[in-house]
C-alpha positions as CSV (number, residue, x, y, z in Angstrom):
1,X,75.1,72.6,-62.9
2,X,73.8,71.6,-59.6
3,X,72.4,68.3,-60.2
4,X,71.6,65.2,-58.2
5,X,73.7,62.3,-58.3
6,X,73.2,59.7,-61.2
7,X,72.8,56.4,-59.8
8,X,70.5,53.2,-60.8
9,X,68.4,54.2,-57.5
10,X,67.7,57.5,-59.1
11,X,67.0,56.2,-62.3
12,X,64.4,53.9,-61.4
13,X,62.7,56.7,-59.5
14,X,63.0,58.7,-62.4
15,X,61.3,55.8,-64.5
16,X,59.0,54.9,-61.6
17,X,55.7,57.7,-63.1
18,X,56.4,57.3,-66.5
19,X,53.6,54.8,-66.9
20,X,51.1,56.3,-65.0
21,X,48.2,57.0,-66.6
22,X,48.9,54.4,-70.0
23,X,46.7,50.9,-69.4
24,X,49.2,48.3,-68.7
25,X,47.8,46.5,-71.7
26,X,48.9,49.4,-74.1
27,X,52.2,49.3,-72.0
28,X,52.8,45.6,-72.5
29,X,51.9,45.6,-76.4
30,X,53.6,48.3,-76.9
31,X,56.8,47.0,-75.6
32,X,56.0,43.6,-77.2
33,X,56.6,45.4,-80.8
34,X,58.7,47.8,-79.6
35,X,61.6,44.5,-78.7
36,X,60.9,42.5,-82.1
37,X,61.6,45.6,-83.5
38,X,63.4,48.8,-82.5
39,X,66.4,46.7,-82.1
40,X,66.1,44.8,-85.1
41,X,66.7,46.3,-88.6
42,X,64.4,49.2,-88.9
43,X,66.8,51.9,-90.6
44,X,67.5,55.2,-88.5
45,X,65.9,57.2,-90.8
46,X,62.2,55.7,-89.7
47,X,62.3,55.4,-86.0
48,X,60.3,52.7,-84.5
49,X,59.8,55.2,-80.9
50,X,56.7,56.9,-82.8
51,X,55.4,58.7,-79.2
52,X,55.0,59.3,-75.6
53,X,54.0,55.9,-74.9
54,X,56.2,54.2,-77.2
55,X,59.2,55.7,-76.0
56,X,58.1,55.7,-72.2
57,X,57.0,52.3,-72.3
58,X,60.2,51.4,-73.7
59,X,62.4,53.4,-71.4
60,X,60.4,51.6,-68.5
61,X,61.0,48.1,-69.9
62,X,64.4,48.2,-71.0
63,X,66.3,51.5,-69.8
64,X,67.4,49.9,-66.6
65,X,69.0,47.1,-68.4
66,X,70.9,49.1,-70.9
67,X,71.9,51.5,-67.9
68,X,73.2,48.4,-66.3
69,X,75.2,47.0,-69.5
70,X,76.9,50.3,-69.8
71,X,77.4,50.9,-66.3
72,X,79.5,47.4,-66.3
73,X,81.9,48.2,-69.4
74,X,83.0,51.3,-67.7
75,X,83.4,50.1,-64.3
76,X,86.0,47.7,-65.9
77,X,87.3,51.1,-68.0
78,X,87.7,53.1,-64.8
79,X,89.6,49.9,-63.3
80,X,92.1,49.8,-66.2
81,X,92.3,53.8,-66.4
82,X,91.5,54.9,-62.6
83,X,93.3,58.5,-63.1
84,X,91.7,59.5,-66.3
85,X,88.4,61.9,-65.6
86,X,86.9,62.7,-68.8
87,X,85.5,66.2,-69.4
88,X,83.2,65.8,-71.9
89,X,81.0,62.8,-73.2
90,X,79.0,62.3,-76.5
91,X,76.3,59.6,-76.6
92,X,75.8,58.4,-80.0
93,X,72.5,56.9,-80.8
94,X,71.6,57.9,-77.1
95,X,68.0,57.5,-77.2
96,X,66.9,58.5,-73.8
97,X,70.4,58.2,-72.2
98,X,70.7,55.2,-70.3
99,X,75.1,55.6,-71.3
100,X,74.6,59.2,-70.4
101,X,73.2,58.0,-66.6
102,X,75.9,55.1,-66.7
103,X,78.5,57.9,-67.6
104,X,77.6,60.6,-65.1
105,X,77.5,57.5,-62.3
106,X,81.2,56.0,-63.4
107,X,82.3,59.5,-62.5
108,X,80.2,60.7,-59.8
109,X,83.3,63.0,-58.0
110,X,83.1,64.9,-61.5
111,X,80.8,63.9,-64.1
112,X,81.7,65.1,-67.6
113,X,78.8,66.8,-69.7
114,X,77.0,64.6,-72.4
115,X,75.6,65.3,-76.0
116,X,72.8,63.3,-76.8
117,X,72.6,62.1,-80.3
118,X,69.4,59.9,-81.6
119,X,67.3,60.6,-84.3
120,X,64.0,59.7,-82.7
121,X,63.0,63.0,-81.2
122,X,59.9,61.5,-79.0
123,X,63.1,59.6,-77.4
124,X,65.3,62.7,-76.6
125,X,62.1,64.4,-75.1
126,X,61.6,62.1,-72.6
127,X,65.0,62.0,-71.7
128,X,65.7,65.6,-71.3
129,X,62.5,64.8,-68.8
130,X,64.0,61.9,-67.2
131,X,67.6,63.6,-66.8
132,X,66.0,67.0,-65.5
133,X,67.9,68.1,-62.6
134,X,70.5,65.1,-62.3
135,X,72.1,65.0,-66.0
136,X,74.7,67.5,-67.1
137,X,73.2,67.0,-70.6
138,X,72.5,68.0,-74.2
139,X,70.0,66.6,-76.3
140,X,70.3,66.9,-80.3
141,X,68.7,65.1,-82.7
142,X,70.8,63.7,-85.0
143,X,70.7,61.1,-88.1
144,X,73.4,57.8,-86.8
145,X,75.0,57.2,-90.3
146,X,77.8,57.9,-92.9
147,X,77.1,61.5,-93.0
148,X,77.5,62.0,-89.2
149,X,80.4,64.2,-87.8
150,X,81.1,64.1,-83.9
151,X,82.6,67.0,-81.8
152,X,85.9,66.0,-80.1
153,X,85.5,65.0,-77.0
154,X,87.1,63.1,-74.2
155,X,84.8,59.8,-74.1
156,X,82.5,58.6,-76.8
157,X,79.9,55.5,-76.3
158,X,78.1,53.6,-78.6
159,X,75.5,51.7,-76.8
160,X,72.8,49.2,-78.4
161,X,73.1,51.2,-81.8
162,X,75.4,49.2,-84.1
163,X,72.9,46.5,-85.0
164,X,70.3,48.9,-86.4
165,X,72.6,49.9,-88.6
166,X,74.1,48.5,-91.7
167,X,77.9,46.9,-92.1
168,X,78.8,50.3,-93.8
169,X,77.5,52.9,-91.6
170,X,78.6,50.5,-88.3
171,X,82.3,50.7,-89.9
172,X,81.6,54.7,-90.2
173,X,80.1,55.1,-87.3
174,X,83.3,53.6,-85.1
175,X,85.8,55.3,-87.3
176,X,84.3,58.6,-87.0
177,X,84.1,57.7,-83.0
178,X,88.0,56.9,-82.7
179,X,88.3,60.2,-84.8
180,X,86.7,62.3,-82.1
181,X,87.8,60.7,-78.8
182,X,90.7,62.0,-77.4
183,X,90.4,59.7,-74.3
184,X,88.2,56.5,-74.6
185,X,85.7,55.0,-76.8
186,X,83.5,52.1,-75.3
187,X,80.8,49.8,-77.6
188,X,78.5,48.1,-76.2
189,X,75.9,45.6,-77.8
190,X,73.8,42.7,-76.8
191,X,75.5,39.5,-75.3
192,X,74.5,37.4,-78.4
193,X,76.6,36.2,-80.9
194,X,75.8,38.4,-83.6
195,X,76.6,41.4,-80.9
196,X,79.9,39.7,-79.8
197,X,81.0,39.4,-84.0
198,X,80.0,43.4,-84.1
199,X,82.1,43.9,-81.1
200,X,84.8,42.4,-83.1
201,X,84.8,44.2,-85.6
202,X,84.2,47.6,-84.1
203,X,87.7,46.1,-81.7
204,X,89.2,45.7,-84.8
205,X,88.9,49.4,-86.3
206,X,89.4,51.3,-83.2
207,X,92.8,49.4,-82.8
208,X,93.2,50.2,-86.3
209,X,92.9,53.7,-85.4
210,X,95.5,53.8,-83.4
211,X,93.4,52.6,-79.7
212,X,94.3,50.2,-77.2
213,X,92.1,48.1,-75.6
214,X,92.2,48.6,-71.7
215,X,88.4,46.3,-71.3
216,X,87.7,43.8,-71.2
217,X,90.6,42.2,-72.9
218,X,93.8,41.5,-71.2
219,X,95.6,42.9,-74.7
220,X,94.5,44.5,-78.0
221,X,95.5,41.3,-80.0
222,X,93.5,38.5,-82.2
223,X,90.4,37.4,-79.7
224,X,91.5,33.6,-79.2
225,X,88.0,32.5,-79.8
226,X,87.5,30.5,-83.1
227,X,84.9,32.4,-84.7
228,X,81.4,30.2,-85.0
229,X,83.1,28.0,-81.3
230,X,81.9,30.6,-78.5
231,X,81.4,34.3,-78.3
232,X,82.9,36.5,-75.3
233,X,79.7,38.1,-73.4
234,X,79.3,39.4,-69.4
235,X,76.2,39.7,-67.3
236,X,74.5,42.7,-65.8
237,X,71.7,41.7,-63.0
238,X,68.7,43.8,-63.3
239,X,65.7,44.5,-60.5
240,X,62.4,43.8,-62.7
241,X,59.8,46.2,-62.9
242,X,56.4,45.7,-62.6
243,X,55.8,46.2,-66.4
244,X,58.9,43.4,-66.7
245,X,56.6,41.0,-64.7
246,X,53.7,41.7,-66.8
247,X,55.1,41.2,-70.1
248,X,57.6,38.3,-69.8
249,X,55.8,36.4,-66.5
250,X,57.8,34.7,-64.1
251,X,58.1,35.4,-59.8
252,X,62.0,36.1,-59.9
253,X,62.4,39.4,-58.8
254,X,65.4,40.4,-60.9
255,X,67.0,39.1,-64.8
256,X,70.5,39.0,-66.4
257,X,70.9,41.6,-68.9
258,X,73.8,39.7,-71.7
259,X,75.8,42.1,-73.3
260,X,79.1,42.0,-75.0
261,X,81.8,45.6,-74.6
262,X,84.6,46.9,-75.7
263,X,86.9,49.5,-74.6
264,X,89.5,51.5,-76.5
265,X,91.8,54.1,-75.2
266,X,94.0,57.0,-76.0
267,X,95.5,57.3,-72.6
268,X,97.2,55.3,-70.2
269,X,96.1,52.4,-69.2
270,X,96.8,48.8,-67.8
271,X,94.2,46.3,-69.0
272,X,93.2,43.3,-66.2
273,X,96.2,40.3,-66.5
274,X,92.7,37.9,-67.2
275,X,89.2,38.3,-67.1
276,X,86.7,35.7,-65.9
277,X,84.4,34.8,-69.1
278,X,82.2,32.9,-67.4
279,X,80.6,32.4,-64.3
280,X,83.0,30.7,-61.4
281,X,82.2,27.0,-60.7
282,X,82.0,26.7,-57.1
283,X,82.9,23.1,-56.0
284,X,83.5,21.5,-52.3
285,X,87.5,23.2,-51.6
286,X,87.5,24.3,-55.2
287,X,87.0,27.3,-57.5
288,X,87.2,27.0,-61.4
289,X,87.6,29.7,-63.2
290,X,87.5,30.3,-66.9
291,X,90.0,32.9,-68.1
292,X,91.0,35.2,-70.9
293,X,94.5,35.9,-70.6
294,X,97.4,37.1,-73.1
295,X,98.3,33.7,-74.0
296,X,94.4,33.1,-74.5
297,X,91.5,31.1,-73.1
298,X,92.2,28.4,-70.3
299,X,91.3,27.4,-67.1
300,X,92.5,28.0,-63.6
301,X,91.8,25.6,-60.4
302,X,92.1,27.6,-56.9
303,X,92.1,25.3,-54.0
304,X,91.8,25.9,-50.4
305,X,95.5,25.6,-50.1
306,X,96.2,28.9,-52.1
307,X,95.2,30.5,-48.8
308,X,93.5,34.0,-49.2
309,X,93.1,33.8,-52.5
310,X,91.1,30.8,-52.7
311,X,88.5,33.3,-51.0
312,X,88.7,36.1,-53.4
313,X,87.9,33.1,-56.3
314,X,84.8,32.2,-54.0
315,X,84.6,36.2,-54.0
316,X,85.2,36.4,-57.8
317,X,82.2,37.4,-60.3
318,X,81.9,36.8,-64.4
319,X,83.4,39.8,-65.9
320,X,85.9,40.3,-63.0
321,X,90.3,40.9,-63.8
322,X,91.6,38.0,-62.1
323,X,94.0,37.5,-60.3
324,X,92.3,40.2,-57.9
325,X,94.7,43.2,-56.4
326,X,95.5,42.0,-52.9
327,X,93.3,42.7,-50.4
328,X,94.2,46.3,-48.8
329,X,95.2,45.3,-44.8
């Protein structure tokens, strides 16, 4: 397929006429009910994306963020795995393929062709639109439950899905996902606490299948964070749309998309020695840095006396392997 290259840039433009012609007002109310709902508990057999204006209002409000969310568990994938070039990628729960933009960017040299699966078919139109010309893509509508059986493939992602779903058909759905990947599976879920204890627990079958974490966890082990203390959770900046402006208010021109990840792999990989897990505390001659590392959570102090490193903390971002590779000369 001769396709453009999938980037945020071309996303937005892709998002940027999908409003014209709805009244803002019908826009903003409709992506008022659309976030106390479509990610709430409304099961998958009675999709909350009813139409055209649902789904593109919707796509325009939160697509970039979910794009973004994704695009930042496989960066840290790729880092841990930077040989492995999957073929072929299935999108569960898709909707109108934000993973399936963050997948075909994460691979840009070669991006592997992605199957669609959502059950909301108003959803899956609009992202065949949307993808038209820049997305190797299939779409199928699908029902996300028990019953569903996924084609092996190289890389499966399961993106903002697992809380519409109940306990049962969340521990299908990740089983049946490490059944199909032969290369990676990557979850990813809001940055709340109720996301990071479903991250958990989808961490905790895929290693049970036989996966080992390469992202964002230095090692496929217990999480060292008492459960009910603190919940593990990055942050994704995202450029606000007009239609963000007009809904939630406010003059800053971008917001932090929270959202929790993991990463599970059936080929080599080296996972980061830390991660930062929150954002660096820049002090006069100081960095602190809050780490996850294989002995757990603790804290590291880099001074101005560590030399070059002391600039690559100053460098360092929330999400980021640490200690850094060293600087290419």
């Amino acid at each position: 397929m001769n396709a453009s290259s999938a980037s945020a840039d071309s996303l937005r433009a892709a998002l940027a006429g999908l409003l014209d012609g709805l009244p803002p007002s019908q826009a903003a109310k409709s992506v008022e009910r659309l976030i106390a709902h479509y990610r709430g508990t409304t099961p998958t057999d009675a999709p909350v994306l009813r139409d055209r204006a649902d789904v593109a209002a919707y796509a325009a409000y939160r697509m970039p963020a979910t794009f973004e969310a994704a695009r930042g568990a496989l960066e840290a994938l790729r880092d841990a795995a930077p040989e492995w070039v999957p073929a072929g990628h299935v999108d569960v729960g898709g909707g109108t393929g934000a993973a399936s933009w963050a997948v075909a960017e994460a691979w840009g040299e070669a991006p592997p062709r992605s199957t669609v699966l959502d059950w909301a078919e108003p959803a899956l139109a609009l992202g065949r639109e949307l993808a038209a010309g820049v997305l190797d893509a299939e779409w199928r509508r699908e029902r996300i439950g028990t019953a569903l059986r996924l084609p092996e493939t190289d890389l499966v992602t399961v993106s903002y899905v697992l809380k519409e779903l109940t306990e049962a058909d969340r521990a299908a759905l990740v089983a049946e996902a490490a059944r199909a990947a032969r290369g990676a599976v990557v979850v990813v879920e809001p940055g709340t606490p109720d996301g990071y204890e479903r991250i958990i627990a989808a961490r905790t079958l895929l290693v049970e299948a036989g996966l080992t974490v390469a992202a964002p966890c230095p090692h496929s082990g217990a999480c060292p964070i008492a459960p009910g203390t603190d919940w593990c959770h990055f942050a994704a900046r995202v450029s606000r749309s007009s239609l963000h402006r007009r809904v939630k208010g406010g003059s800053l021109p971008y917001e932090d998309e929270k959202y929790a990840y993991v990463a599970a792999v059936r080929v080599p990989a080296v996972p980061a020695p830390a991660r930062v897990t929150r954002r660096p505390q820049i002090r006069k001659g100081q960095v602190l840095l809050e780490l996850c590392g294989p002995d757990g959570l603790g804290r590291e102090t880099v001074t101005k006396r560590h030399g070059p490193l002391y600039k690559r903390a100053r460098d360092a971002e929330w999400g980021d392997a640490w200690p850094p590779e060293p600087a290419a000369e």
